[in-house]
MIDRENZA-418188 format. One line per 5 residues: number of its first residue (from 0); for each residue x, y, z of C-alpha. Coordinates in pm, 1 decimal, decimal comma. Each point is the difference from the previous one (the first is absolute). Layout:
MIDRENZA-418188
NUM) X:Y:Z  ...;
END
This chain:
MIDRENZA-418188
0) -2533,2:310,0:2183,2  -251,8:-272,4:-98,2  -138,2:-177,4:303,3  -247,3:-255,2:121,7  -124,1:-283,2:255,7;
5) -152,7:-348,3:-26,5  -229,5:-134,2:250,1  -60,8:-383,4:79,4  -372,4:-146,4:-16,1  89,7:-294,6:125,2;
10) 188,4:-327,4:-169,8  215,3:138,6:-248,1  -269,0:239,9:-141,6  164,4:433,7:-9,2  -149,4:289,6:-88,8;
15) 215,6:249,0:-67,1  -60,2:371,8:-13,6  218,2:242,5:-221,7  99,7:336,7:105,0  -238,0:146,1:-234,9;
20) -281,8:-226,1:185,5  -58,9:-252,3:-269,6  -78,9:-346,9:117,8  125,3:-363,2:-121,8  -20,8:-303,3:160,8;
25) 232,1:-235,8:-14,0  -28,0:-420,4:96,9  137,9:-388,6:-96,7  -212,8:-256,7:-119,3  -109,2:-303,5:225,5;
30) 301,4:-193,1:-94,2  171,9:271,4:206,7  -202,1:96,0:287,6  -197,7:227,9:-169,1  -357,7:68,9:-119,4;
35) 63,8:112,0:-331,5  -156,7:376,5:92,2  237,8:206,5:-201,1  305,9:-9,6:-273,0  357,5:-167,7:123,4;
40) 228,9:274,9:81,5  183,9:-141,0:-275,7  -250,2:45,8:-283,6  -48,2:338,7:154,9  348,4:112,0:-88,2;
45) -43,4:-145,4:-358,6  -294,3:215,4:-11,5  169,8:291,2:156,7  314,8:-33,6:-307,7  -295,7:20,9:-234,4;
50) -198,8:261,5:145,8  314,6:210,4:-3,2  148,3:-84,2:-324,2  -333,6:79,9:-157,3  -51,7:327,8:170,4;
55) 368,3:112,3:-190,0  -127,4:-144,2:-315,1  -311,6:201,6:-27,0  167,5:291,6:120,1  265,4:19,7:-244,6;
60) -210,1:-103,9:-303,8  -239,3:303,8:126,4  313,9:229,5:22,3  49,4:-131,3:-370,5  -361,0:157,6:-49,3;
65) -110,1:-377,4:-113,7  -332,8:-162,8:99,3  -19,1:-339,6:122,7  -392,4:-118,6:-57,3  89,3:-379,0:227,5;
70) 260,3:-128,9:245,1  87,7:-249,5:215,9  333,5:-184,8:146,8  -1,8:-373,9:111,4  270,0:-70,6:211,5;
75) 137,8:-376,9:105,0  319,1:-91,1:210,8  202,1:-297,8:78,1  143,0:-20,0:330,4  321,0:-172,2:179,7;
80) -56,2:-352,0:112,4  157,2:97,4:302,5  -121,4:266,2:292,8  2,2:222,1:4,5  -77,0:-66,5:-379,5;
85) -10,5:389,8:-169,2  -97,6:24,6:-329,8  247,1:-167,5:-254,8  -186,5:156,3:-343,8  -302,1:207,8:-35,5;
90) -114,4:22,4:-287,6  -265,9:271,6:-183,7  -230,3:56,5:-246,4  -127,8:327,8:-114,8  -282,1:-34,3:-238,3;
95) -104,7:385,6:-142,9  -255,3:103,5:-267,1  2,0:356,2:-124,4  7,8:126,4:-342,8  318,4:237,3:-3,6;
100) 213,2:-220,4:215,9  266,1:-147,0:-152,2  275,7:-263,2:59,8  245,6:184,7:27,2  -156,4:281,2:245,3;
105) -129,4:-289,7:236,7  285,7:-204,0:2,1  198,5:339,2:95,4  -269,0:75,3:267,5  58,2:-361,3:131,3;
110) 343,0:35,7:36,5  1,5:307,2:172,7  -219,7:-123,6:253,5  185,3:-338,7:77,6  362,3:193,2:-84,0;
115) -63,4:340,9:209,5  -305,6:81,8:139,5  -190,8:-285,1:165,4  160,8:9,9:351,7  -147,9:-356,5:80,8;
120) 159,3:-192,1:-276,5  296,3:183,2:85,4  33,2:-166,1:335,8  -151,3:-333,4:-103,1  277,9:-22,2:-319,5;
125) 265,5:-35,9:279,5  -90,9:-360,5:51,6  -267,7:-98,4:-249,4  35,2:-5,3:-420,1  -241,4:221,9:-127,5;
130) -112,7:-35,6:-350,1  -305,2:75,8:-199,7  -181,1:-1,0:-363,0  -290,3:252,6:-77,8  -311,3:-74,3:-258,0;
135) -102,5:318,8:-196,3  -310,0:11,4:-203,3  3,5:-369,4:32,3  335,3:-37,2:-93,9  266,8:-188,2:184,6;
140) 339,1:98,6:20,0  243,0:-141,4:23,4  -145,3:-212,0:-227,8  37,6:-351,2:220,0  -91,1:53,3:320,0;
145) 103,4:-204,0:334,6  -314,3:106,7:190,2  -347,4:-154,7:-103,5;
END
């Protein structure tokens, strides 16, 4: 069972506290009542699809006994115009530099992870488009890209 608890510091500003006592805080801007102290709860579960996706990725390219040297994920979404306005498409971009990797093996990898593994784009696929593109070594693929 995964657990935690969010505490209010006043205007719309939370921390919250996992069940393996890591901390987060959480807040709006102005425009919203906030103070701008922490991420929206909304960029927070972008970050959270990422965060997970790339944990499978390394994983199963280490399993593959391949060594990635770089990597990072940027993640954007479009919401609903209307509340309670979910996520309509997310998009991301997995950008990896290693030597041995290939296309093929991190494509596969990326797959697996959206396709099986990654429990959070699991649930968020049930209402929001999920799509990505990966760079390796520099290189884009597919080839033309609909995230900058």
């Amino acid at each position: 069972m995964f657990s935690g608890k969010v505490n209010w510091h006043g205007g719309m500003c939370f921390e919250g506290t996992s069940g393996s006592n890591h901390k987060i805080m959480m807040d709006t801007g102005k425009e919203m009542g906030g103070t701008d102290r922490g991420a929206r709860p909304t960029e927070i579960l972008l970050m959270s699809l990422a965060g997970c996706s790339g944990i499978d990725v390394v994983h199963i390219l280490e399993k593959m006994h391949l060594t990635i040297d770089e990597f990072a994920i940027s993640v954007e979404g479009d919401r609903a115009a209307t509340e309670p306005k979910f996520f309509t498409e997310i998009r991301l971009l997995y950008s990896l530099k290693g030597a041995a990797l290939t296309q093929e093996k991190v494509e596969r990898a990326i797959r697996l992870s959206q396709e099986k593994y990654c429990s959070i784009a699991n649930n968020l696929n049930k209402v929001s488009r999920i799509v990505f593109a990966y760079e390796l070594n520099g290189e884009r693929y597919p080839k033309e890209g609909w995230m900058a």
